[in-house]
N, C-alpha and C positions, 0 to 999 in steps of 0.2 A: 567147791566154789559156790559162793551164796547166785542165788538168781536174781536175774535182774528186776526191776521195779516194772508194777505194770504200769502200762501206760493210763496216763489221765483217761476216765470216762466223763470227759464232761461233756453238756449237749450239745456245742460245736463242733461234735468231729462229724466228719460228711459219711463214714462208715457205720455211726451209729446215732440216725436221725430221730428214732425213739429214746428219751428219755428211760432208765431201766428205775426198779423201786426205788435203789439206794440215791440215786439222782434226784428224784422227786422229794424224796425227804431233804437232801443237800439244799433245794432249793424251794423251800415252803418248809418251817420249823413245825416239828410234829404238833408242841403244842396249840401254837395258833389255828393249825388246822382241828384241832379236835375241841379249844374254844368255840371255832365258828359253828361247828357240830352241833354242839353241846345246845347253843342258843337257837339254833335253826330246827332243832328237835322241838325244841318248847313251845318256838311257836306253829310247829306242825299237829301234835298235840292238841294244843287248846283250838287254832281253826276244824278240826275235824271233830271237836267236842260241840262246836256251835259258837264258839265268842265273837264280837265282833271283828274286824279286822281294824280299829281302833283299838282295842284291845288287845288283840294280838302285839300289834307292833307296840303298845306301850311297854307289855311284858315282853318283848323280845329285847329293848333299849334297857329295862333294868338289869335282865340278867347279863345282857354285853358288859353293863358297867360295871356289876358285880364281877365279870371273870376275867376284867381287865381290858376288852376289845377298846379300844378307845376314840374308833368312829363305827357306828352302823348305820346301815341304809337299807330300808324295807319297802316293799311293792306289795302287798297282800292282797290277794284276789279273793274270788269267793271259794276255790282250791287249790291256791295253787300259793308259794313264797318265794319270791326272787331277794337273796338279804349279800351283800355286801359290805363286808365287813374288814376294817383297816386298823392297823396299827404303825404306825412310824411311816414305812417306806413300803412295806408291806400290805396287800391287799386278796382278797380270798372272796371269790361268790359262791354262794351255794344257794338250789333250785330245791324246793320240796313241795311235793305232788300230792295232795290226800283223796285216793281215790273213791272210796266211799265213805262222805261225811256222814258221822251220826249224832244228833243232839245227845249229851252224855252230860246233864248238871252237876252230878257226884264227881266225874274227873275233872270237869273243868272249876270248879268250886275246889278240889284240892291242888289244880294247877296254882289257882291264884295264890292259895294259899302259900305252896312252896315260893312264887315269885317275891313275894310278903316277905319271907322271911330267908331270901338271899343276903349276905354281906360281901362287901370287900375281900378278894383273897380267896373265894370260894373258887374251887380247883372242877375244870369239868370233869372228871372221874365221879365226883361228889356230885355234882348236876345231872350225870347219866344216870349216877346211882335211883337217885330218887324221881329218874322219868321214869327209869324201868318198872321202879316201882308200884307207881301211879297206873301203867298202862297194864299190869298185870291186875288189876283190879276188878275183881268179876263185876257186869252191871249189878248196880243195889236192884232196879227192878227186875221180877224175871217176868218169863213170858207170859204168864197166868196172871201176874200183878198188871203189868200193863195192857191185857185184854180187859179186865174189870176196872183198871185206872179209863179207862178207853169210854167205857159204858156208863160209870158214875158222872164222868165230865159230859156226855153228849144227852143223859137224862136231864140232867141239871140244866142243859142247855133249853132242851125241850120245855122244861119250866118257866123258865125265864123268858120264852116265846109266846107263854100264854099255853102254854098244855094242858092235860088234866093228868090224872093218874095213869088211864089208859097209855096215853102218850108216853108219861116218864115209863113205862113198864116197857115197851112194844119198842121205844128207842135205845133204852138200854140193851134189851137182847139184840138188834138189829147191832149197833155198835161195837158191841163186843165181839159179833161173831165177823161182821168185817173187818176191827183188828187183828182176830185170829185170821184170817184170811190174807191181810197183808201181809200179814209177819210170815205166814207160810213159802208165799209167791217170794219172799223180800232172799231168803236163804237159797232161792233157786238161782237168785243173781238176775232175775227177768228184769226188763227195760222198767225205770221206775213208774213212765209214766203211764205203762199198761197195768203195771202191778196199784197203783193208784186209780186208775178205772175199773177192774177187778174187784175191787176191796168195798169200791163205791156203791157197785151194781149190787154188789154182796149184800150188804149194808141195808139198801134203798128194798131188795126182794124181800129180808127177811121182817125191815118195818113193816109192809104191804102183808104179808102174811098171817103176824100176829095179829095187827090192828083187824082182816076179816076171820080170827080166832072171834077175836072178842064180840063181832058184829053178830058171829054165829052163836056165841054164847048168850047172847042180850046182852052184851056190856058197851054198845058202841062208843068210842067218843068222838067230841063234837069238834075236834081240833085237827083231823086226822091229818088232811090235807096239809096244811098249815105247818104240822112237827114235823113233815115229813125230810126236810133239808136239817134237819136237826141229828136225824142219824147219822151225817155223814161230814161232822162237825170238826171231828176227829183228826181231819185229812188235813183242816186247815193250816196252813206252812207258820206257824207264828213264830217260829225262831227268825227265819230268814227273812220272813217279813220286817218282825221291829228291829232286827239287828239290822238290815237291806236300809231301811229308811232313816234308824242312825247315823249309818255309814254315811249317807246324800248328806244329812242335816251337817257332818265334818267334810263335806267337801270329798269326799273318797266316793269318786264317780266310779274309778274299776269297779270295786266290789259289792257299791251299792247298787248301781246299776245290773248287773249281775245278780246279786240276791233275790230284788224285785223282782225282774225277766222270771226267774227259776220259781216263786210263790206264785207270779199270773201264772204261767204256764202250768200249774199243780191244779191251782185255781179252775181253769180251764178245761183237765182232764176231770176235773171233779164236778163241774159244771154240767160236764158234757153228758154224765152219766146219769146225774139228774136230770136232767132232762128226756134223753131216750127213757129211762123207766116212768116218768110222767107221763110221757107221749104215749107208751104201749097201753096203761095201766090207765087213761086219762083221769089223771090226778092235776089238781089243778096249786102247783107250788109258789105262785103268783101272790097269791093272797097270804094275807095275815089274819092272827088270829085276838079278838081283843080279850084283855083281862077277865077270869071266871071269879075272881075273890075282891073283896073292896078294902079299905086301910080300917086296921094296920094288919091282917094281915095277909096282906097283898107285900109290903114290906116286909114280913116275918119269914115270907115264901120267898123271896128275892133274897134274902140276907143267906140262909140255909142254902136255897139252890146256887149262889154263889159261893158260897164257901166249898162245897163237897164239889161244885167244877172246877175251880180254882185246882186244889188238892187233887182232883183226879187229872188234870193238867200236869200239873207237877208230877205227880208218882209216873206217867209215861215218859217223861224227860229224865225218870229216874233220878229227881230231884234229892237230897237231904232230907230227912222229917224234920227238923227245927226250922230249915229253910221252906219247904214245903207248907206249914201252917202256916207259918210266916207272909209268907205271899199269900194266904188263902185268906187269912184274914184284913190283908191289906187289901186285895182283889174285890171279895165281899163289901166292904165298907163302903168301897169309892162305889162300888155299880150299884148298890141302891141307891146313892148320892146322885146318881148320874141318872138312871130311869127315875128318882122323883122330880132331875131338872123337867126328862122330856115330857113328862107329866102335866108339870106348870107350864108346857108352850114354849120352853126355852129349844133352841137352836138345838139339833141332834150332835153335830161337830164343836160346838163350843161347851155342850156338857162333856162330851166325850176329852177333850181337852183339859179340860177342870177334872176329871177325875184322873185324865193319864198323870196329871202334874200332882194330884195326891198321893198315887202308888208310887212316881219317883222319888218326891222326898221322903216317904214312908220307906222306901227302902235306902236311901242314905240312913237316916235314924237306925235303923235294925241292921242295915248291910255289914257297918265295922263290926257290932258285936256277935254275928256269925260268924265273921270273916268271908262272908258267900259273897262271890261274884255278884253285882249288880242285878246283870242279865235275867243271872237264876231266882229272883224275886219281880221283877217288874215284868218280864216276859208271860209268866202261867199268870200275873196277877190281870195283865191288859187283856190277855188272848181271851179270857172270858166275853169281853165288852168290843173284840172285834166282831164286825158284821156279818161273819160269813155265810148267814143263811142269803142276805142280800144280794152277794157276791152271784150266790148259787141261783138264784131267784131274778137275779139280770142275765147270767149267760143264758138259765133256760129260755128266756120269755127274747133272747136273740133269735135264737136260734130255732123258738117256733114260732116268731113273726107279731109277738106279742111288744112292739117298738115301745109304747108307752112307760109298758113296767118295765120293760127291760132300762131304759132311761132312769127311770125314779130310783131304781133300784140298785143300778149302779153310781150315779151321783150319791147316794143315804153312802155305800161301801167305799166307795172314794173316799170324801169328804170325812168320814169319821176315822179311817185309817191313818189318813194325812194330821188329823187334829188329835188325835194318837201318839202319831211320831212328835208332835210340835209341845204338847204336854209331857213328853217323859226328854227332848231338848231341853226346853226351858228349864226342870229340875235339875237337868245334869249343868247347863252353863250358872242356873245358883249356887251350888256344892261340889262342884270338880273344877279346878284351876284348867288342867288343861283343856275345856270345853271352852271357856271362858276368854279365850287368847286365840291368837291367830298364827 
C-alpha cells in the first residue's frame, strides 16, 4: 500500500511557525537571492577598499543592471550597505558590514575595472567568480615598501615646508619607523586611535633624536622646529577626507558626515601627540619656516619634492605604478602652480582650488586610458597640497594656550581643505554627467 502524501509544509501551519530551508527557497527564488548577493558584495568590496559612497552605489546600480535586478536601492555609510533590491513583485534587503576598512587603490582600481566591463546577461556565479578573485589578491605593496613609501612622502613633505637636508634626512627615518610602528600595533587589532597616537609619538621621538644626532655631529639644521609636524604627515586621513567632503558636495550627508567626524578625530589623536612631545621637548611647532633657495630653483625643489610625495603617497595606498606616476606627476605640476600663486600674494584657498581643479581634470584626461578609478589619481595627487602640518600646528597651539596660532592655523587648514573639495567638484560636475544633475 503506497503511503500517504505528506502533508503541505507551508509557513501557515501553527505547528511549524519556523519556516524550514526548502520553505525559504519556495519562497524567495534562489537566483534572485544570489543576484542581490552578488551586487551587495561588490559593493562591500570597493567601500572597504576606500571609494567613495557615490561610487559605490553607482557601481552597485550598474552591476544590478547588468544581472538583471530591475530596481535597487542603496544607503552607503562610511561602513556599513543597507541595498534593497526588486524585481517584479519580488523584493530582498540585504546589510553588509565592513569591519576593518583599508584604502587598497590596486583592488579598488580592478573593482572598477570589472564594473567596466559588466554586460547584460552576466550570471552572478560569474560576478562571484571574479570578486573572489579580486579579493584574493596579495596587496601590491608590502610592509617594507609602504614604511619607505611612508618616509619618501613625509621627506618630501619636509621639503616643501622649507627644510634643509638635515630635515629631509631626520624626517624620513622618523617616518618610516613610525609607519613601522603602526603597522605593528595595526596587526594586534589595538583601538585605531591609540595605535595612531603611538605611531605619532614614535615618529615625533625619533625626528627629535636624529635632528640632536646631527646638532652633536656639527650638522645642526636651521629648520628643526619647523619640519617637525612633517614626520608625522603620514597619518594624514586623506582618503576619507577628500572622499568625506565629495560625499557632502553630492548631498550624501550619512557618509560624508561620518567620513569627516572619522579624519577630525585622526586629525586630533595626531594632533594631540604633537603637541605632548612639543610640550616635553619644548619645541616650538607653531612657527614656519621660510624658503632657503631662491627661483628657479626653489621651483626645481618643489617640482622633485612633489613628485617623489606624490609617489610615495600612492605606493602606501598601494597604488598601480602607471597610476601612481600618473598622479605624481599630475600632483607635482599643479603644487608648484599652486605655491607660485601663494608666492605672488594670491589667496592660499583660492590657489589651492585652481590647482585641485587641475589634478581633476588631469585625471579625467589620464583616468579612461588607465582605466583607474578617479579616486586613485586625484586623492595621493591633492593629499600632497593638504595642510596638515597646519591642522597639527592649530590643535597643538589649542591646547597649549597658544589662541592666536591656533586660530590662524586652523582657518589656512579649513579653508584650503574646503577649496580642495570645491576644485576637484567643480572638475567632476565639468566631465561626469552624473555630477552634473540632480
Amino acid at each position: 500500500m503506497a503511503d500517504a502524501p505528506d502533508a503541505p509544509d507551508g509557513p501557515d501551519r501553527d505547528d511549524d511557525p519556523v519556516p524550514t530551508h526548502t520553505q525559504e527557497l519556495r519562497l524567495e527564488p534562489v537566483q534572485f537571492i544570489a543576484r542581490t548577493d552578488a551586487v551587495t558584495r561588490l559593493g562591500a568590496l570597493m567601500l572597504g577598499a576606500g571609494a567613495s559612497s557615490a561610487r559605490v552605489r553607482d557601481s552597485m546600480e550598474r552591476a544590478a543592471g547588468a544581472l538583471g535586478i530591475e530596481q535597487l536601492h542603496c544607503r552607503v555609510g562610511m561602513t556599513d550597505i543597507v541595498a534593497t533590491a526588486g524585481r517584479g513583485q519580488m523584493f530582498r534587503t540585504r546589510v553588509a558590514e565592513i569591519r576593518q576598512p583599508a584604502v587598497d587603490a590596486d583592488r579598488l582600481t580592478a573593482l572598477k575595472r570589472l564594473t567596466n566591463e559588466l554586460v547584460d546577461g552576466t550570471t552572478p556565479a560569474q560576478l562571484q567568480a571574479r570578486l573572489t578573485e579580486i579579493e584574493r589578491m596579495p596587496r601590491r605593496s608590502s610592509p617594507a615598501l609602504r614604511v619607505v613609501a611612508a618616509a619618501l612622502a613625509c621627506a618630501a613633505f619636509a621639503l616643501l615646508n622649507n627644510g634643509g637636508w638635515q630635515e629631509f634626512v631626520a624626517v624620513g627615518i622618523a617616518a618610516g619607523a613610525g609607519q613601522a610602528v603602526r603597522m605593528a600595533i595595526h596587526r594586534l587589532r589595538t583601538n585605531e586611535f591609540l595605535t595612531v597616537f603611538a605611531s605619532a609619538v614614535t615618529a615625533l621621538l625619533v625626528y627629535l633624536a636624529v635632528a640632536a644626532v646631527f646638532v652633536l655631529v656639527g650638522l645642526p639644521g636651521a629648520q628643526h622646529d619647523a619640519a617637525l609636524t612633517s614626520a608625522v604627515l603620514y597619518l594624514v586621513p586623506g582618503f576619507p577626507l577628500v572622499t568625506g567632503a565629495l560625499d557632502l558636495a553630492r548631498l550624501d550627508l550619512n557618509a560624508g558626515i561620518a567620513r569627516v567626524t572619522y579624519a577630525a578625530l585622526i586629525l586630533l589623536a595626531t594632533g594631540t601627540a604633537v603637541w605632548a612631545v612639543a610640550t616635553i621637548f619644548h619645541a616650538t611647532v607653531t612657527q614656519t619656516a621660510a624658503p632657503e633657495l631662491g627661483e628657479p630653483l626653489l621651483s626645481l625643489m618643489r617640482l622633485i619634492a612633489g613628485f617623489v610625495g606624490v609617489l610615495g603617497f600612492a605606493a602606501l595606498f598601494s597604488t598601480p605604478w602607471a597610476i601612481a606616476v600618473t598622479a605624481a606627476a599630475l600632483g607635482a605640476v599643479a603644487n608648484v602652480g599652486r605655491l607660485a600663486l601663494v608666492d605672488a600674494q594670491v589667496n592660499p584657498a583660492v590657489a589651492a582650488a585652481a590647482a585641485a581643479l587641475a589634478v581633476g581634470l588631469g585625471a579625467y584626461l589620464f583616468g579612461d586610458r588607465l582605466r583607474a578609478a578617479r579616486v586613485t589619481l586625484t586623492v595621493p595627487a591633492v593629499l600632497i597640497m593638504v595642510p596638515g602640518a597646519a591642522a597639527y600646528r592649530s590643535i597643538a597651539g589649542v591646547i597649549g594656550g597658544d589662541t592666536l596660532a591656533a586660530i590662524q592655523n586652523a582657518m589656512t587648514a579649513l579653508f584650503v581643505v574646503v577649496a580642495l573639495a570645491i576644485g576637484l567638484t567643480v572638475a567632476r560636475v565639468f566631465t561626469e554627467r552624473e555630477w552634473g544633475s540632480r
